[in-house]
N, CA, C and O atoms as CSV, one atom per row, in Angstrom:
chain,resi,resn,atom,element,x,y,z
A,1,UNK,N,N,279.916,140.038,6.703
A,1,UNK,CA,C,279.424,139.957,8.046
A,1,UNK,C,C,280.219,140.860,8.985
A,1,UNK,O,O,279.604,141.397,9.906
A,2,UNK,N,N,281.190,141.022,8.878
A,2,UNK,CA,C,282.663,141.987,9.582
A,2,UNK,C,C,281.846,143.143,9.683
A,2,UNK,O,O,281.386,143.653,10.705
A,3,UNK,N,N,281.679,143.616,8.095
A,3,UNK,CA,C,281.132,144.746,7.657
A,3,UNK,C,C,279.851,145.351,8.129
A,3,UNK,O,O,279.567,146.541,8.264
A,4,UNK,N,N,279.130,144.270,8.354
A,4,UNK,CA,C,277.831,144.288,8.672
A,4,UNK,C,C,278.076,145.027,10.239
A,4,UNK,O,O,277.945,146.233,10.452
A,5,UNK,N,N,278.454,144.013,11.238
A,5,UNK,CA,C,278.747,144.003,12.845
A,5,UNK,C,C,279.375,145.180,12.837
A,5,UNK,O,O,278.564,146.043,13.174
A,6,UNK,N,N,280.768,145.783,12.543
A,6,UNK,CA,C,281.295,147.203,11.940
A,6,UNK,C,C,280.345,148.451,12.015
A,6,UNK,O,O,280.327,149.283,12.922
A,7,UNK,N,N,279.663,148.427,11.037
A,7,UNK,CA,C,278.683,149.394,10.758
A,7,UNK,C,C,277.540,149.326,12.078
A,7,UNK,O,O,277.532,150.251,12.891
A,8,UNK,N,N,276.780,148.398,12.191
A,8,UNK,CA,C,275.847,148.538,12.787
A,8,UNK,C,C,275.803,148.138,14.089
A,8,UNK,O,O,275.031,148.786,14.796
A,9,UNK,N,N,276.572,147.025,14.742
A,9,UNK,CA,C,276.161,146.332,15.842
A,9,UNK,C,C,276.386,147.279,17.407
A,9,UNK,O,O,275.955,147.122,18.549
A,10,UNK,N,N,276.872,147.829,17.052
A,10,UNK,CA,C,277.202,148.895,18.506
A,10,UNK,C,C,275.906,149.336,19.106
A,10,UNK,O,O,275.361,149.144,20.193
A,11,UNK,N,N,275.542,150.122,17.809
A,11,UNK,CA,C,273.782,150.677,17.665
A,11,UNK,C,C,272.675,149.493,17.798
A,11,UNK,O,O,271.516,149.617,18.196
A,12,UNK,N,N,273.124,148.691,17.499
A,12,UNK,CA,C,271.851,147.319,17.651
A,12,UNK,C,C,272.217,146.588,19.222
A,12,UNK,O,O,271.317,145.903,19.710
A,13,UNK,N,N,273.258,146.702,19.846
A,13,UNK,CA,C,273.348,146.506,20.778
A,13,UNK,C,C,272.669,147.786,21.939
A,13,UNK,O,O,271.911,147.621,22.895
A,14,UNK,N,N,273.157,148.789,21.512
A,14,UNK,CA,C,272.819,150.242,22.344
A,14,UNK,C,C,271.107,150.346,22.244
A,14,UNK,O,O,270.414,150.846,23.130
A,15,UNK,N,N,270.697,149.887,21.244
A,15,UNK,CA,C,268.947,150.131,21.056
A,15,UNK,C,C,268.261,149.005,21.682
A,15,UNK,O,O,267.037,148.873,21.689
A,16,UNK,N,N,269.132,148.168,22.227
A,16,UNK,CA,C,268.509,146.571,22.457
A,16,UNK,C,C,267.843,146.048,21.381
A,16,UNK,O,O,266.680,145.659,21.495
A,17,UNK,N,N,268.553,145.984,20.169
A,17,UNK,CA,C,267.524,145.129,18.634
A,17,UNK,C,C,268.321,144.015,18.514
A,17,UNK,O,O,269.539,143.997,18.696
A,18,UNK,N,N,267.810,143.336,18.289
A,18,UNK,CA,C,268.005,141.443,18.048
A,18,UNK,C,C,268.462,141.743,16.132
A,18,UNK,O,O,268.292,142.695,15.369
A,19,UNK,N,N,269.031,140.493,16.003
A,19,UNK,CA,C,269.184,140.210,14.979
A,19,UNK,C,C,268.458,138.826,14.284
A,19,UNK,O,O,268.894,137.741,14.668
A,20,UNK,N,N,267.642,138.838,13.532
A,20,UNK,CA,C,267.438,137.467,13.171
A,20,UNK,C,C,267.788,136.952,11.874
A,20,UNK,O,O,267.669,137.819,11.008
A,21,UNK,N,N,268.130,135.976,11.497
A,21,UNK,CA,C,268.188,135.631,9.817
A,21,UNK,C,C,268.018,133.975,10.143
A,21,UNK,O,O,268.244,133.379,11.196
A,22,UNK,N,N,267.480,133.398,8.688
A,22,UNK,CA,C,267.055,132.178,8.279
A,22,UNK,C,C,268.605,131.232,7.727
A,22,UNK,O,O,268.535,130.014,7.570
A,23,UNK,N,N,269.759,131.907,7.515
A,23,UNK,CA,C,270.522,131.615,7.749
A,23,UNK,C,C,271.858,130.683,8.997
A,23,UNK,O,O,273.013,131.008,9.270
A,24,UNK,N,N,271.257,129.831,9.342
A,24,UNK,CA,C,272.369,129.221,10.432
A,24,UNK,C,C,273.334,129.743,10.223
A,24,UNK,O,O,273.190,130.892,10.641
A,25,UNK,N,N,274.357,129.617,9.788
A,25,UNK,CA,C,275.985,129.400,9.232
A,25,UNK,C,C,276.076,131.558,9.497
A,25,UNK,O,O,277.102,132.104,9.903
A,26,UNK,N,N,274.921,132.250,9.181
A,26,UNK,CA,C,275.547,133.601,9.586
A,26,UNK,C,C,274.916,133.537,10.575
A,26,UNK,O,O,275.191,134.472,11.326
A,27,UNK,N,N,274.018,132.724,11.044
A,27,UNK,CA,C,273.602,133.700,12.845
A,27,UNK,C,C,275.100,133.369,13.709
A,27,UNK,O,O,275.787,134.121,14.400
A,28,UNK,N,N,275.285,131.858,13.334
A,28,UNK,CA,C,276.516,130.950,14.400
A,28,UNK,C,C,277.630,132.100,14.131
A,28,UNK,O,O,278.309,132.764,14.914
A,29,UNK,N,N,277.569,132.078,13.051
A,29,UNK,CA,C,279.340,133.336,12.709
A,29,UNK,C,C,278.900,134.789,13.511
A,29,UNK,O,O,279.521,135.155,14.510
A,30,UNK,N,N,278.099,135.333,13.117
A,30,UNK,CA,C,277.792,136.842,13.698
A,30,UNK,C,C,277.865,136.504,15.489
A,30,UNK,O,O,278.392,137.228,16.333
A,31,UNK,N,N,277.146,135.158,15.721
A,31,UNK,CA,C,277.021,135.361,17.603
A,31,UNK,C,C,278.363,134.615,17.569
A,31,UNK,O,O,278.112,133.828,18.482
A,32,UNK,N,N,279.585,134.297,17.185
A,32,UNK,CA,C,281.221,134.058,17.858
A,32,UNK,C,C,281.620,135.424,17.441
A,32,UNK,O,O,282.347,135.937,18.291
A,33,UNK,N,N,281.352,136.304,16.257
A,33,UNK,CA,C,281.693,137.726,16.014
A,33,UNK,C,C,281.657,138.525,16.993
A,33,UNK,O,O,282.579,139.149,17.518
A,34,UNK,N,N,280.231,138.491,17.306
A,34,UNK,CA,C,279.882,139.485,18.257
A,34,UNK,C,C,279.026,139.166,19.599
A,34,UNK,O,O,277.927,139.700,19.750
A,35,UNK,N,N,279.425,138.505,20.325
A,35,UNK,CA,C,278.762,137.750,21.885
A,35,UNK,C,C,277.782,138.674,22.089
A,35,UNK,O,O,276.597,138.375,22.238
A,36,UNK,N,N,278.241,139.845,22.105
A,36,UNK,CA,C,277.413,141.403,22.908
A,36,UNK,C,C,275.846,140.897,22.196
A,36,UNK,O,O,274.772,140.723,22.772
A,37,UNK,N,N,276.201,140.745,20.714
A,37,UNK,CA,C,274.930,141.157,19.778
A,37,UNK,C,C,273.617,140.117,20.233
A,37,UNK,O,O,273.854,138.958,20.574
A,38,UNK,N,N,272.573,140.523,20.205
A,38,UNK,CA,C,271.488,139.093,20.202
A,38,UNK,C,C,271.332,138.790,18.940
A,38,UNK,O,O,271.251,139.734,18.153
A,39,UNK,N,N,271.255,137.476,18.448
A,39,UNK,CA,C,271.653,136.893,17.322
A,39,UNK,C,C,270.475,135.783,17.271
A,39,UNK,O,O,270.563,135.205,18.355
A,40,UNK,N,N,269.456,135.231,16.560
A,40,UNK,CA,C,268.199,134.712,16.568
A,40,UNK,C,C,268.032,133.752,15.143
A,40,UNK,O,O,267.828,134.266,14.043
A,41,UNK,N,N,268.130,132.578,15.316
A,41,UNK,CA,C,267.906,131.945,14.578
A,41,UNK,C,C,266.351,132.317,13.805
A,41,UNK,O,O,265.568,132.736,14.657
A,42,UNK,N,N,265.731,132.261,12.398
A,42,UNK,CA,C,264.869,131.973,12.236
A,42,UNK,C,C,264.021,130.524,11.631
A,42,UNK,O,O,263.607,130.393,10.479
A,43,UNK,N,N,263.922,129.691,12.548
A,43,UNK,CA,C,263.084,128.322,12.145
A,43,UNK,C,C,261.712,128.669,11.156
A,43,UNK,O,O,261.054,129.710,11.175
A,44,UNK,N,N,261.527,127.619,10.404
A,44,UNK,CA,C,260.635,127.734,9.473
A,44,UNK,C,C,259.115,127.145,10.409
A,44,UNK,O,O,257.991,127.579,10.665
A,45,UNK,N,N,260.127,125.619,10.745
A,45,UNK,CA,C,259.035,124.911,11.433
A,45,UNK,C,C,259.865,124.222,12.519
A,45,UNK,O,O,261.075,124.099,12.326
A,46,UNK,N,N,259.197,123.673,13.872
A,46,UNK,CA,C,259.823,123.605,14.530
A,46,UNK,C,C,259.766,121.915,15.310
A,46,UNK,O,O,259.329,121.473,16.373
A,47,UNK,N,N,260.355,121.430,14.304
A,47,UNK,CA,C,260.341,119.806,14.091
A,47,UNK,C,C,262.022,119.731,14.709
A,47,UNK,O,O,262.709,118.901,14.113
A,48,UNK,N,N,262.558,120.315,15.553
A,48,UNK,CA,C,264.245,119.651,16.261
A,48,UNK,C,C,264.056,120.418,16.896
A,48,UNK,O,O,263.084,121.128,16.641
A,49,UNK,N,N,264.800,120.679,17.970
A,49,UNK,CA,C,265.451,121.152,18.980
A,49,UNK,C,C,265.787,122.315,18.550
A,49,UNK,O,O,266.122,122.459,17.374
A,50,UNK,N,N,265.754,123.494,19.546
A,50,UNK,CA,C,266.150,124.985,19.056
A,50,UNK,C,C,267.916,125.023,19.355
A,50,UNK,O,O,268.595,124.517,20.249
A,51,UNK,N,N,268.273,125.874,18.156
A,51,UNK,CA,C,269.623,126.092,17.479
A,51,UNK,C,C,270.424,126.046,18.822
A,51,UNK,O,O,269.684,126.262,19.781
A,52,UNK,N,N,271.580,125.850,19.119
A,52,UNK,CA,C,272.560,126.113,19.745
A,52,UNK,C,C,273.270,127.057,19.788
A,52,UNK,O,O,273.598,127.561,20.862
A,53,UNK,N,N,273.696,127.542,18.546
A,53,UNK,CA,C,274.774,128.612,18.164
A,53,UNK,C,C,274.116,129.980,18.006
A,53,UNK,O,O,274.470,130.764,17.126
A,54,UNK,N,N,273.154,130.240,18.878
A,54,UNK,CA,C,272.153,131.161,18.509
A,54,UNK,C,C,271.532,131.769,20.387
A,54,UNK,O,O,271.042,131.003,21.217
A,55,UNK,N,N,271.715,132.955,20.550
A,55,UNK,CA,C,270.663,133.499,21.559
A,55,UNK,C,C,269.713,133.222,21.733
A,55,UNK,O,O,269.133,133.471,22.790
A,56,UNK,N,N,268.972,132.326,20.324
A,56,UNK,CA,C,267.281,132.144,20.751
A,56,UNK,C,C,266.883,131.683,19.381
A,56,UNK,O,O,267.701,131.394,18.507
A,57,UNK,N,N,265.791,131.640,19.266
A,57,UNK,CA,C,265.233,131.207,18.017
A,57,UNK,C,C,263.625,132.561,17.833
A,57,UNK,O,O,262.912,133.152,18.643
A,58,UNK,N,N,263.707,132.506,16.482
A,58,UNK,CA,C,262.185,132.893,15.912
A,58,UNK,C,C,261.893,132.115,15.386
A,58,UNK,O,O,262.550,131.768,14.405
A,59,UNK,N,N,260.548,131.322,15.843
A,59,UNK,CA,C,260.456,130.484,15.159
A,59,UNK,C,C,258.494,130.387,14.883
A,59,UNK,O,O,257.737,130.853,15.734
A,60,UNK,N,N,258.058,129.841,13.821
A,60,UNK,CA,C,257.069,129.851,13.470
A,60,UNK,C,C,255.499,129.274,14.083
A,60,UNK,O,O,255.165,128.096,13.955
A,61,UNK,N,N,255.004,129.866,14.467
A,61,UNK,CA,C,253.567,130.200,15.905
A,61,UNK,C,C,253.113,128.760,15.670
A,61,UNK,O,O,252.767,128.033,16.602
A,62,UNK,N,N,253.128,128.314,14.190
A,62,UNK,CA,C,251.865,127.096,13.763
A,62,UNK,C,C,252.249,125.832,14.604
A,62,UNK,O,O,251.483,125.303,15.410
A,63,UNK,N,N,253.530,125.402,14.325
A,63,UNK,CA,C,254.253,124.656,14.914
A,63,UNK,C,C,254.754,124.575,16.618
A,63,UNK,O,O,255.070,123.589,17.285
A,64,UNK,N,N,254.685,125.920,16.964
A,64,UNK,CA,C,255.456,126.554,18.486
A,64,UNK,C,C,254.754,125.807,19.565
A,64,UNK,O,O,253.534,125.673,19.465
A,65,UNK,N,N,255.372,125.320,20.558
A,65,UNK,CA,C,254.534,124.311,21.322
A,65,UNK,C,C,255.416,124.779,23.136
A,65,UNK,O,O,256.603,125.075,23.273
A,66,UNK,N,N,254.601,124.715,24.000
A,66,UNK,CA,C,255.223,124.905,25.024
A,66,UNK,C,C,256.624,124.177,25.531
A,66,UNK,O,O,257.434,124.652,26.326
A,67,UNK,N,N,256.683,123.065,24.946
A,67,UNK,CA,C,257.655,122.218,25.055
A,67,UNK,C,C,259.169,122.713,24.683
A,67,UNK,O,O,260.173,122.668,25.393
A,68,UNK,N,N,258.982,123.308,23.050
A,68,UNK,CA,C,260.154,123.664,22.434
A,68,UNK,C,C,260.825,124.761,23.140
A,68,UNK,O,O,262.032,125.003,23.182
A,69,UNK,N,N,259.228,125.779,24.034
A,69,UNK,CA,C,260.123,126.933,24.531
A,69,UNK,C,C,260.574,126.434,25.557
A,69,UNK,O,O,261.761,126.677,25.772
A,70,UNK,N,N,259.809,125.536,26.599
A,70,UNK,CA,C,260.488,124.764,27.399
A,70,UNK,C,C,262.310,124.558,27.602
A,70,UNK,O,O,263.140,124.885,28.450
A,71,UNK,N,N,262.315,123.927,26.472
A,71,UNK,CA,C,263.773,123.224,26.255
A,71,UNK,C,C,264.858,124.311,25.592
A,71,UNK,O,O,266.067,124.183,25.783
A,72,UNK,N,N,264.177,125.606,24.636
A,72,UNK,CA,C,264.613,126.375,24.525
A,72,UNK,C,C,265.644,127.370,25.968
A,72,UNK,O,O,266.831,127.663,26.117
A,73,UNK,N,N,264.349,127.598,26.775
A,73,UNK,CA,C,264.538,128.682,28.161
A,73,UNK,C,C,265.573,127.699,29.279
A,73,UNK,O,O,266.317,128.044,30.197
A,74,UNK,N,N,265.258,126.506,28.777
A,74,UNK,CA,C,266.681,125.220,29.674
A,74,UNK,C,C,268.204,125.865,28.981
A,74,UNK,O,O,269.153,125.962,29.760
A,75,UNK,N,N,268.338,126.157,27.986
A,75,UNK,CA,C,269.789,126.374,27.812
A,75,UNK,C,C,269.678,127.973,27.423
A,75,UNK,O,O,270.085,128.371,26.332
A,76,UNK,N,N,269.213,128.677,28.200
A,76,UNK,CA,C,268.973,130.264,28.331
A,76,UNK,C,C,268.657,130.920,26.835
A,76,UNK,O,O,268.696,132.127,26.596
A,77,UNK,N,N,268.447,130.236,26.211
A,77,UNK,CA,C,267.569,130.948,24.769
A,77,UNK,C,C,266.290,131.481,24.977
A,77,UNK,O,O,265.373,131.090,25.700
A,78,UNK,N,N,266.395,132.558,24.128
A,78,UNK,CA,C,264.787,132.839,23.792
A,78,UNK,C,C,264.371,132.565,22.904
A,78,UNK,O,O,264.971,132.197,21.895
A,79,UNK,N,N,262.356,132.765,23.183
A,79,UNK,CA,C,261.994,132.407,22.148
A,79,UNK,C,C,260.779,133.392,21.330
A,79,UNK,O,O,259.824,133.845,21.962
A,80,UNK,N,N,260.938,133.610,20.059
A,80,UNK,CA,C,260.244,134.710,19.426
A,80,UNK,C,C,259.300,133.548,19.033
A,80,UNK,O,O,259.695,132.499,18.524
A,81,UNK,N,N,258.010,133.844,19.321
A,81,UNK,CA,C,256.727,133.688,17.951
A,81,UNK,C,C,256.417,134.469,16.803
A,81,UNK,O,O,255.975,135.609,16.943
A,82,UNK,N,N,256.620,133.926,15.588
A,82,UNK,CA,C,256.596,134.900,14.413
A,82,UNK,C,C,255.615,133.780,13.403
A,82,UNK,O,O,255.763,132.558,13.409
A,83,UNK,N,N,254.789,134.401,12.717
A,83,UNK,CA,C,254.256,135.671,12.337
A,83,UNK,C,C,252.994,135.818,12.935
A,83,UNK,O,O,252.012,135.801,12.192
A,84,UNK,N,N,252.820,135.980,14.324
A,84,UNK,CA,C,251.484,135.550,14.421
A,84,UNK,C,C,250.227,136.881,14.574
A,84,UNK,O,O,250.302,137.750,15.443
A,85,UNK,N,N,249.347,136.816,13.759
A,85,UNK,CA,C,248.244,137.695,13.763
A,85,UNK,C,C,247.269,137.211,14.205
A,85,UNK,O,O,246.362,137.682,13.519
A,86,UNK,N,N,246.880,136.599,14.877
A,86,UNK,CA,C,245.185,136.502,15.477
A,86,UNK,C,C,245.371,136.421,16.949
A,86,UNK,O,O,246.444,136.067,17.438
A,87,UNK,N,N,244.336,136.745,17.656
A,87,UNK,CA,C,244.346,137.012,18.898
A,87,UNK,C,C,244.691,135.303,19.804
A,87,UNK,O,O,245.399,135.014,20.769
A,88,UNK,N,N,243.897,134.592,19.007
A,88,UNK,CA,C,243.844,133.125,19.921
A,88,UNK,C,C,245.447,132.222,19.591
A,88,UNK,O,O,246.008,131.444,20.363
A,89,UNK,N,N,245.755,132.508,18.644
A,89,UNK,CA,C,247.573,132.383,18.407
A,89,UNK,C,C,248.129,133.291,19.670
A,89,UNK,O,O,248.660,132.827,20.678
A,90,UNK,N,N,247.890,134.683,19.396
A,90,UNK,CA,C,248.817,135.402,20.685
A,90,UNK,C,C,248.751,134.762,21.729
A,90,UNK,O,O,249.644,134.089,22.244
A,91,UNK,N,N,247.615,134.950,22.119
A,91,UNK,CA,C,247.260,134.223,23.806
A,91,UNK,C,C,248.269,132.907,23.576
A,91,UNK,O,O,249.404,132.985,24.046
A,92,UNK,N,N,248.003,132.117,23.105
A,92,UNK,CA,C,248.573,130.562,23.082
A,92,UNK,C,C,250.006,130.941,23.693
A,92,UNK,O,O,250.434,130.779,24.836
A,93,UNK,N,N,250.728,131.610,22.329
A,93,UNK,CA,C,252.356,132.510,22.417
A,93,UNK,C,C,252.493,132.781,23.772
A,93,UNK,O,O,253.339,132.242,24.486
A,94,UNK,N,N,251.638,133.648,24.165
A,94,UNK,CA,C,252.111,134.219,25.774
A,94,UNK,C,C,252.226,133.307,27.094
A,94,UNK,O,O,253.037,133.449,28.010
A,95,UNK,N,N,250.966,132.092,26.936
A,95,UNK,CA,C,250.544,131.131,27.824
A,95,UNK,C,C,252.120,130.142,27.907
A,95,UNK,O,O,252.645,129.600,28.880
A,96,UNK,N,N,252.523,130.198,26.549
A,96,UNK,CA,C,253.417,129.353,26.454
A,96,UNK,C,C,254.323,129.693,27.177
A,96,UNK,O,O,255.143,128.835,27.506
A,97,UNK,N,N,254.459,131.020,27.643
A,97,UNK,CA,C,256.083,131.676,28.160
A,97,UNK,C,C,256.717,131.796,26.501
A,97,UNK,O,O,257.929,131.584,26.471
A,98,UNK,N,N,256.262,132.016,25.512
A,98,UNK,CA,C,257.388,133.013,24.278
A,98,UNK,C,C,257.866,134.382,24.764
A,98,UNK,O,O,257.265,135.454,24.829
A,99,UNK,N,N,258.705,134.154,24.980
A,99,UNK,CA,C,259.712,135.790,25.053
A,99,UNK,C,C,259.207,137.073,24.346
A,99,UNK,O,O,259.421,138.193,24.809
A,100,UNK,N,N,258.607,136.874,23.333
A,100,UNK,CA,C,257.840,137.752,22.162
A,100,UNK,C,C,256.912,136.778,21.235
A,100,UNK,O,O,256.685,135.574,21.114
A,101,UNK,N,N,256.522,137.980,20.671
A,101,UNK,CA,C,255.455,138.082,19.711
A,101,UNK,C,C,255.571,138.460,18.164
A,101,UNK,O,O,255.298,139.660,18.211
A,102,UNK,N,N,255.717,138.279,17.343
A,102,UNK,CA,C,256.123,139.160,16.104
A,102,UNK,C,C,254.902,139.034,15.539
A,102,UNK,O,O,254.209,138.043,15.305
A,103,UNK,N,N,254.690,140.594,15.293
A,103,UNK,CA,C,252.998,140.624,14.501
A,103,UNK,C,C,252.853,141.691,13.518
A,103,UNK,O,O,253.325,142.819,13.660
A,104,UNK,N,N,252.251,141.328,12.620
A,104,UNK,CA,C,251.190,142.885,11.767
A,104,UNK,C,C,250.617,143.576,12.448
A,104,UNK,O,O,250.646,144.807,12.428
A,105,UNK,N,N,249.889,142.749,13.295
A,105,UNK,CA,C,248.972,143.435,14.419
A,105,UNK,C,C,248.958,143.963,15.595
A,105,UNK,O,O,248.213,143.596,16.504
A,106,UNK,N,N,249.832,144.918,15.666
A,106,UNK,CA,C,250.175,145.597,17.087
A,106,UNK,C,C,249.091,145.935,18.070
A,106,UNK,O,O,249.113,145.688,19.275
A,107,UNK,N,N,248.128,146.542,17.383
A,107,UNK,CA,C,246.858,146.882,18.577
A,107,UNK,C,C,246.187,145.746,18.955
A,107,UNK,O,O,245.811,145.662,20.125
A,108,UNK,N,N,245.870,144.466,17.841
A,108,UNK,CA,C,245.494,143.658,18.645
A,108,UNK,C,C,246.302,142.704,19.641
A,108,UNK,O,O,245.779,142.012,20.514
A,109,UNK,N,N,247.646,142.786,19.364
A,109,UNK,CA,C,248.433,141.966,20.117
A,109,UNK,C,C,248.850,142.796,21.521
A,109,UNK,O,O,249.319,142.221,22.503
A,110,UNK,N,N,248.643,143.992,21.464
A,110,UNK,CA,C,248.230,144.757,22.972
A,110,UNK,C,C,246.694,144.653,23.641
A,110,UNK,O,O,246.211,144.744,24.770
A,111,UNK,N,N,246.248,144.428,22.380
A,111,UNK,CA,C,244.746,143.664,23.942
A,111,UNK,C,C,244.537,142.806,23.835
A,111,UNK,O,O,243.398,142.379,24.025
A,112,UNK,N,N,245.716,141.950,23.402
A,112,UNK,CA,C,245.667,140.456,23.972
A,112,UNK,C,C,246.687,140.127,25.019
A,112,UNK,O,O,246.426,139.179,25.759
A,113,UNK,N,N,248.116,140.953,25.229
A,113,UNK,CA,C,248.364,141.199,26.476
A,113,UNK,C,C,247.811,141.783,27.297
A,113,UNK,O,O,248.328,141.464,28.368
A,114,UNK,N,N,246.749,142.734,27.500
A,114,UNK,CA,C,246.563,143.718,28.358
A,114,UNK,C,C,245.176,142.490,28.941
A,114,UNK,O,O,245.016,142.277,30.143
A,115,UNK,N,N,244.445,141.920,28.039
A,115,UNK,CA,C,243.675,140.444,28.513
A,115,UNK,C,C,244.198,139.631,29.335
A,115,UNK,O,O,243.696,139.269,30.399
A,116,UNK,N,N,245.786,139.126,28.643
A,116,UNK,CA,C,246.193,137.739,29.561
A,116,UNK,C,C,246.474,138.200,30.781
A,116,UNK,O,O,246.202,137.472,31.736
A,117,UNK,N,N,247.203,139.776,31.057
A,117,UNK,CA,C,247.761,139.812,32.240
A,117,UNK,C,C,246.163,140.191,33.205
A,117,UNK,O,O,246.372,140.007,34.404
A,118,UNK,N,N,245.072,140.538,32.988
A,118,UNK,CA,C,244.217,140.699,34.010
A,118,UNK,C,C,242.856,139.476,33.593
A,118,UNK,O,O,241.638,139.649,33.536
A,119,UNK,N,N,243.427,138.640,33.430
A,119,UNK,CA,C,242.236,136.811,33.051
A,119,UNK,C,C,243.334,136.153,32.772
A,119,UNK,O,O,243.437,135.605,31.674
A,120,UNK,N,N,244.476,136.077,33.827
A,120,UNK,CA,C,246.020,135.023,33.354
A,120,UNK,C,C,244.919,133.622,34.271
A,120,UNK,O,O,245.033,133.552,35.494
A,121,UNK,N,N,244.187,132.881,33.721
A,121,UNK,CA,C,243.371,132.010,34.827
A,121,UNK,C,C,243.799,130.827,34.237
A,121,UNK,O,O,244.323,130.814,33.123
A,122,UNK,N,N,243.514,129.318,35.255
A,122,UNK,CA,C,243.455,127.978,34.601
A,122,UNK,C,C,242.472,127.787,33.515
A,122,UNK,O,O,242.642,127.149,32.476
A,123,UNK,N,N,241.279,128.513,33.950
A,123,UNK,CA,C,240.222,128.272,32.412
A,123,UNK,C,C,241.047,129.038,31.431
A,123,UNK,O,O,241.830,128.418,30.711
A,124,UNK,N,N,240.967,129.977,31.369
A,124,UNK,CA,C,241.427,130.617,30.196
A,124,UNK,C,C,242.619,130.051,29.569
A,124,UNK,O,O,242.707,130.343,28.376
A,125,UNK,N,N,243.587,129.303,30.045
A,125,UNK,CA,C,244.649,128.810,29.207
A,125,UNK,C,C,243.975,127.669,28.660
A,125,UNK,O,O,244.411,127.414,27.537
A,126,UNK,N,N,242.842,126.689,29.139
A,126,UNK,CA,C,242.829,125.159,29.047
A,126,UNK,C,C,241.840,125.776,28.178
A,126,UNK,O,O,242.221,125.281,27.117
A,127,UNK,N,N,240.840,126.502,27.860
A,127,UNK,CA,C,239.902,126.921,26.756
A,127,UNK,C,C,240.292,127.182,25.918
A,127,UNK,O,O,239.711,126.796,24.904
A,128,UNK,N,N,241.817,128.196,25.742
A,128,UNK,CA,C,242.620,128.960,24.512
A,128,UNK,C,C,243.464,126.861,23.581
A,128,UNK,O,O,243.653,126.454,22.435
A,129,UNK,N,N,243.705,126.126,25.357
A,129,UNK,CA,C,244.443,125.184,24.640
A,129,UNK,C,C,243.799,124.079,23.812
A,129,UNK,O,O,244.396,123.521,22.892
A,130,UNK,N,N,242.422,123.758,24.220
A,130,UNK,CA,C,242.064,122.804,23.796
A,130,UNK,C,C,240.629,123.453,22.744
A,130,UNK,O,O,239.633,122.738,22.630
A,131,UNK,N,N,240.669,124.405,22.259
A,131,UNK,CA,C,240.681,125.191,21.249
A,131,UNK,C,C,241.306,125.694,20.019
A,131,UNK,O,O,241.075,126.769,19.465
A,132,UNK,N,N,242.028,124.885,19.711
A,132,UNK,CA,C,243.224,125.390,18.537
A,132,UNK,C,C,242.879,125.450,17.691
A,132,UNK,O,O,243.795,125.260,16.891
A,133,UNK,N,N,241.852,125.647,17.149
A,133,UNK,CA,C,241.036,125.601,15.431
A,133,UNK,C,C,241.302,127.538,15.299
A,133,UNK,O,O,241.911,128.094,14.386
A,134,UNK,N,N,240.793,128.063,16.215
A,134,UNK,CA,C,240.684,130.106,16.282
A,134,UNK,C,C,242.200,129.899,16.312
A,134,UNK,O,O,242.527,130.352,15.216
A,135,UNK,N,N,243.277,129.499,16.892
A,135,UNK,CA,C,244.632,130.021,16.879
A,135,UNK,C,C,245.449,129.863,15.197
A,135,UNK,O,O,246.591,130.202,14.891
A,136,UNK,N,N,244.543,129.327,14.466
A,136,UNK,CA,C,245.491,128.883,13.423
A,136,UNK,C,C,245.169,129.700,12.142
A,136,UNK,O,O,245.775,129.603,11.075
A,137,UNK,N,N,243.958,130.649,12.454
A,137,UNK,CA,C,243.233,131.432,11.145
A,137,UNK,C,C,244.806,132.354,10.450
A,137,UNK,O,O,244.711,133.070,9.453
């Protein structure tokens, strides 16, 4: 991990790139290593409370609920949605306030921002919310 932060973290700090791993025990060590670095838990599913020892969490879209980012953005974490590819997942992600997006799908996950920010409306969130069957394909 020395080795790792050594080699690379100057440049991952200088490019603004996050770090994530599924690992606790190295995100907690790398973020007391290196404060500078962003350091990102990756959750599988998101059944507890987001990590402590961590800048933020990535954590998985199926599970991701406004709440978690909620309680996440209370103790200044962010929060990544990963892996999400369909448009009615994105929207959800964004409505929620997720910090990001992690996708296959770059073009569609740009006209699904370039949507929310000009139709950011009360229908459109309460249709995307009480709709969740399209967010889960």
């Amino acid at each position: 991990m020395a080795r790792f932060n050594q080699r690379y973290g100057a440049r991952l700090i200088k490019d603004g790139d996050m770090v994530h791993s599924l690992d606790y025990a190295y995100v907690a060590k790398l973020h007391r290593l290196n404060p500078k670095l962003t350091v990102l838990y990756c959750m599988a599913y998101n059944f507890t409370n987001p990590a402590r020892e961590a800048d933020g969490v990535t954590a998985e879209y199926s599970t991701l609920n406004h709440r978690f980012i909620d309680a996440a953005h209370q103790g200044n974490q962010l929060v990544m949605a990963w892996t999400v590819n369909n448009a009615g997942a994105m929207k959800q992600a964004l409505f929620d306030h997720a910090d990001g997006v992690i996708t296959d799908r770059v073009s569609t996950l740009n006209k699904v921002i370039k949507e929310v920010r000009t139709n950011d409306t009360l229908e459109s969130r309460l249709v995307n919310y009480f709709n969740p069957l399209p967010n889960l394909e």
